[in-house]
C-alpha positions as CSV (number, residue, x, y, z in Angstrom):
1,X,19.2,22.4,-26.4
2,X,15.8,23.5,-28.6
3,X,15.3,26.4,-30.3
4,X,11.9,28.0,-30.6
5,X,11.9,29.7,-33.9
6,X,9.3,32.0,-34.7
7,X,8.4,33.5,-37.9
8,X,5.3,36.4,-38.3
9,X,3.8,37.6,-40.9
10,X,2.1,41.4,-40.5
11,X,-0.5,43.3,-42.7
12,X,1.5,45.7,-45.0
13,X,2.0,48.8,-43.4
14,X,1.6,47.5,-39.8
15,X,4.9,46.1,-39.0
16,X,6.2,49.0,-37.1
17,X,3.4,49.5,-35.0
18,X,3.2,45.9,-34.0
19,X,6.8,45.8,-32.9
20,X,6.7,49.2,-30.8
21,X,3.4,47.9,-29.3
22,X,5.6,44.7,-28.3
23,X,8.8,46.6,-27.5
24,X,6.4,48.6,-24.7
25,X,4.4,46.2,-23.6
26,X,5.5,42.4,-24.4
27,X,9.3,43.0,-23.9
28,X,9.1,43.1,-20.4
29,X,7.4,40.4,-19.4
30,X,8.1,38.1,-21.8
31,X,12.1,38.1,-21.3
32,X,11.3,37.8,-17.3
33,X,9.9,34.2,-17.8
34,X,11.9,33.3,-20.9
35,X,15.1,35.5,-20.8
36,X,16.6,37.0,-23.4
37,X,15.9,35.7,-26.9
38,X,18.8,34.3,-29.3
39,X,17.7,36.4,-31.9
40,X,15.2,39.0,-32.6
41,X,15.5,39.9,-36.2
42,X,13.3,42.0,-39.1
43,X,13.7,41.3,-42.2
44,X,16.6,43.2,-44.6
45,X,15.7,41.3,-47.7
46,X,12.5,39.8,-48.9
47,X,9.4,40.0,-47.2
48,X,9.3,42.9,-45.1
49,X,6.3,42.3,-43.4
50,X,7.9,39.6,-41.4
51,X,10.2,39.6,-38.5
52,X,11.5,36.1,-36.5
53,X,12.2,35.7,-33.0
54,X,13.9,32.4,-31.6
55,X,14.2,31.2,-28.0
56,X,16.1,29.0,-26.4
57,X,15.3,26.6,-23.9
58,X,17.2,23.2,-21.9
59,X,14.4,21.1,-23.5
60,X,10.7,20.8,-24.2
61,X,10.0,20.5,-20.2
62,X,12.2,23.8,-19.5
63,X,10.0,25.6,-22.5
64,X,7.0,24.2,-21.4
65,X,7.5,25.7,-17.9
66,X,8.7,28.8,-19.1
67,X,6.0,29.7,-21.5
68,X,2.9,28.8,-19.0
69,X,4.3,31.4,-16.6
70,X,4.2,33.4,-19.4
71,X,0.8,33.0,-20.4
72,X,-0.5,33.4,-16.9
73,X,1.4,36.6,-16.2
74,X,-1.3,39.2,-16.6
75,X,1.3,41.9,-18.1
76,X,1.5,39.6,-20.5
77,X,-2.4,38.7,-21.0
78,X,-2.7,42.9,-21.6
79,X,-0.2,42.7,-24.3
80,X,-1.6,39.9,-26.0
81,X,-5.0,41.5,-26.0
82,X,-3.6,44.9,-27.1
83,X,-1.8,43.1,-29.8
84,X,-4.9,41.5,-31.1
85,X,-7.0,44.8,-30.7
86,X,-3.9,46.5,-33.5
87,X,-4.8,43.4,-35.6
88,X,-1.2,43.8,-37.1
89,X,-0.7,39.9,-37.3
90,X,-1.8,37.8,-40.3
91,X,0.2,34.8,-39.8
92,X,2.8,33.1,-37.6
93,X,4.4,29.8,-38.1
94,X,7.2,28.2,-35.3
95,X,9.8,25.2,-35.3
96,X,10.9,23.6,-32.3
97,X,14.6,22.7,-33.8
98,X,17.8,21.2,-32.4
99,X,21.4,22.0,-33.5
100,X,23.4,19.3,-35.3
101,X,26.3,17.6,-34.0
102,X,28.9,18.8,-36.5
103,X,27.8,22.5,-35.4
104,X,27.5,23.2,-32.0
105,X,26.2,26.0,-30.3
106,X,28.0,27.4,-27.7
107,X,26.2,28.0,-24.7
């Protein structure tokens, strides 16, 4: 099992606006190539111009495969290109990460 974990940071202020911009437009196609995510989560404490998002896939082939039919999905091209148009996103930063053997997760 991998686990894409995603972390982005947003300009102050455009947090909310990013994630209804993703909720209408990105949502959709992204979950019909890469299901639903294991989390989707904003942030209680500390920065709250972040939120994290973390996928997970069979293995780097299965993500691999998953996220090209992504990209080429043209729902998916207009959302990216909204999303750069808001210019809510300053930063992101992922980990591909596996769980440990002395806590597994249940599929």
């Amino acid at each position: 099992m991998l686990f894409d974990v995603r972390i982005y940071t947003c300009r102050p202020g455009t947090i909310r606006k990013h994630l209804a911009l993703y909720e209408q437009k990105g949502k959709g196609p992204q979950t019909r190539h890469l299901g639903q995510p294991f989390a989707y989560l904003v942030t209680e404490t500390g920065n709250v111009n972040q939120y994290i998002h973390i996928w997970k896939y069979e293995d780097a082939a299965d993500r691999a495969k998953k996220r090209a039919a992504m990209m080429a999905d043209p729902e998916w091209q207009a959302f990216m290109e909204e999303s750069a148009k808001l210019g809510a996103l300053e930063h992101q930063q992922n980990q591909l990460m596996t769980p440990v053997s002395f806590f597994p997760i249940k599929a």
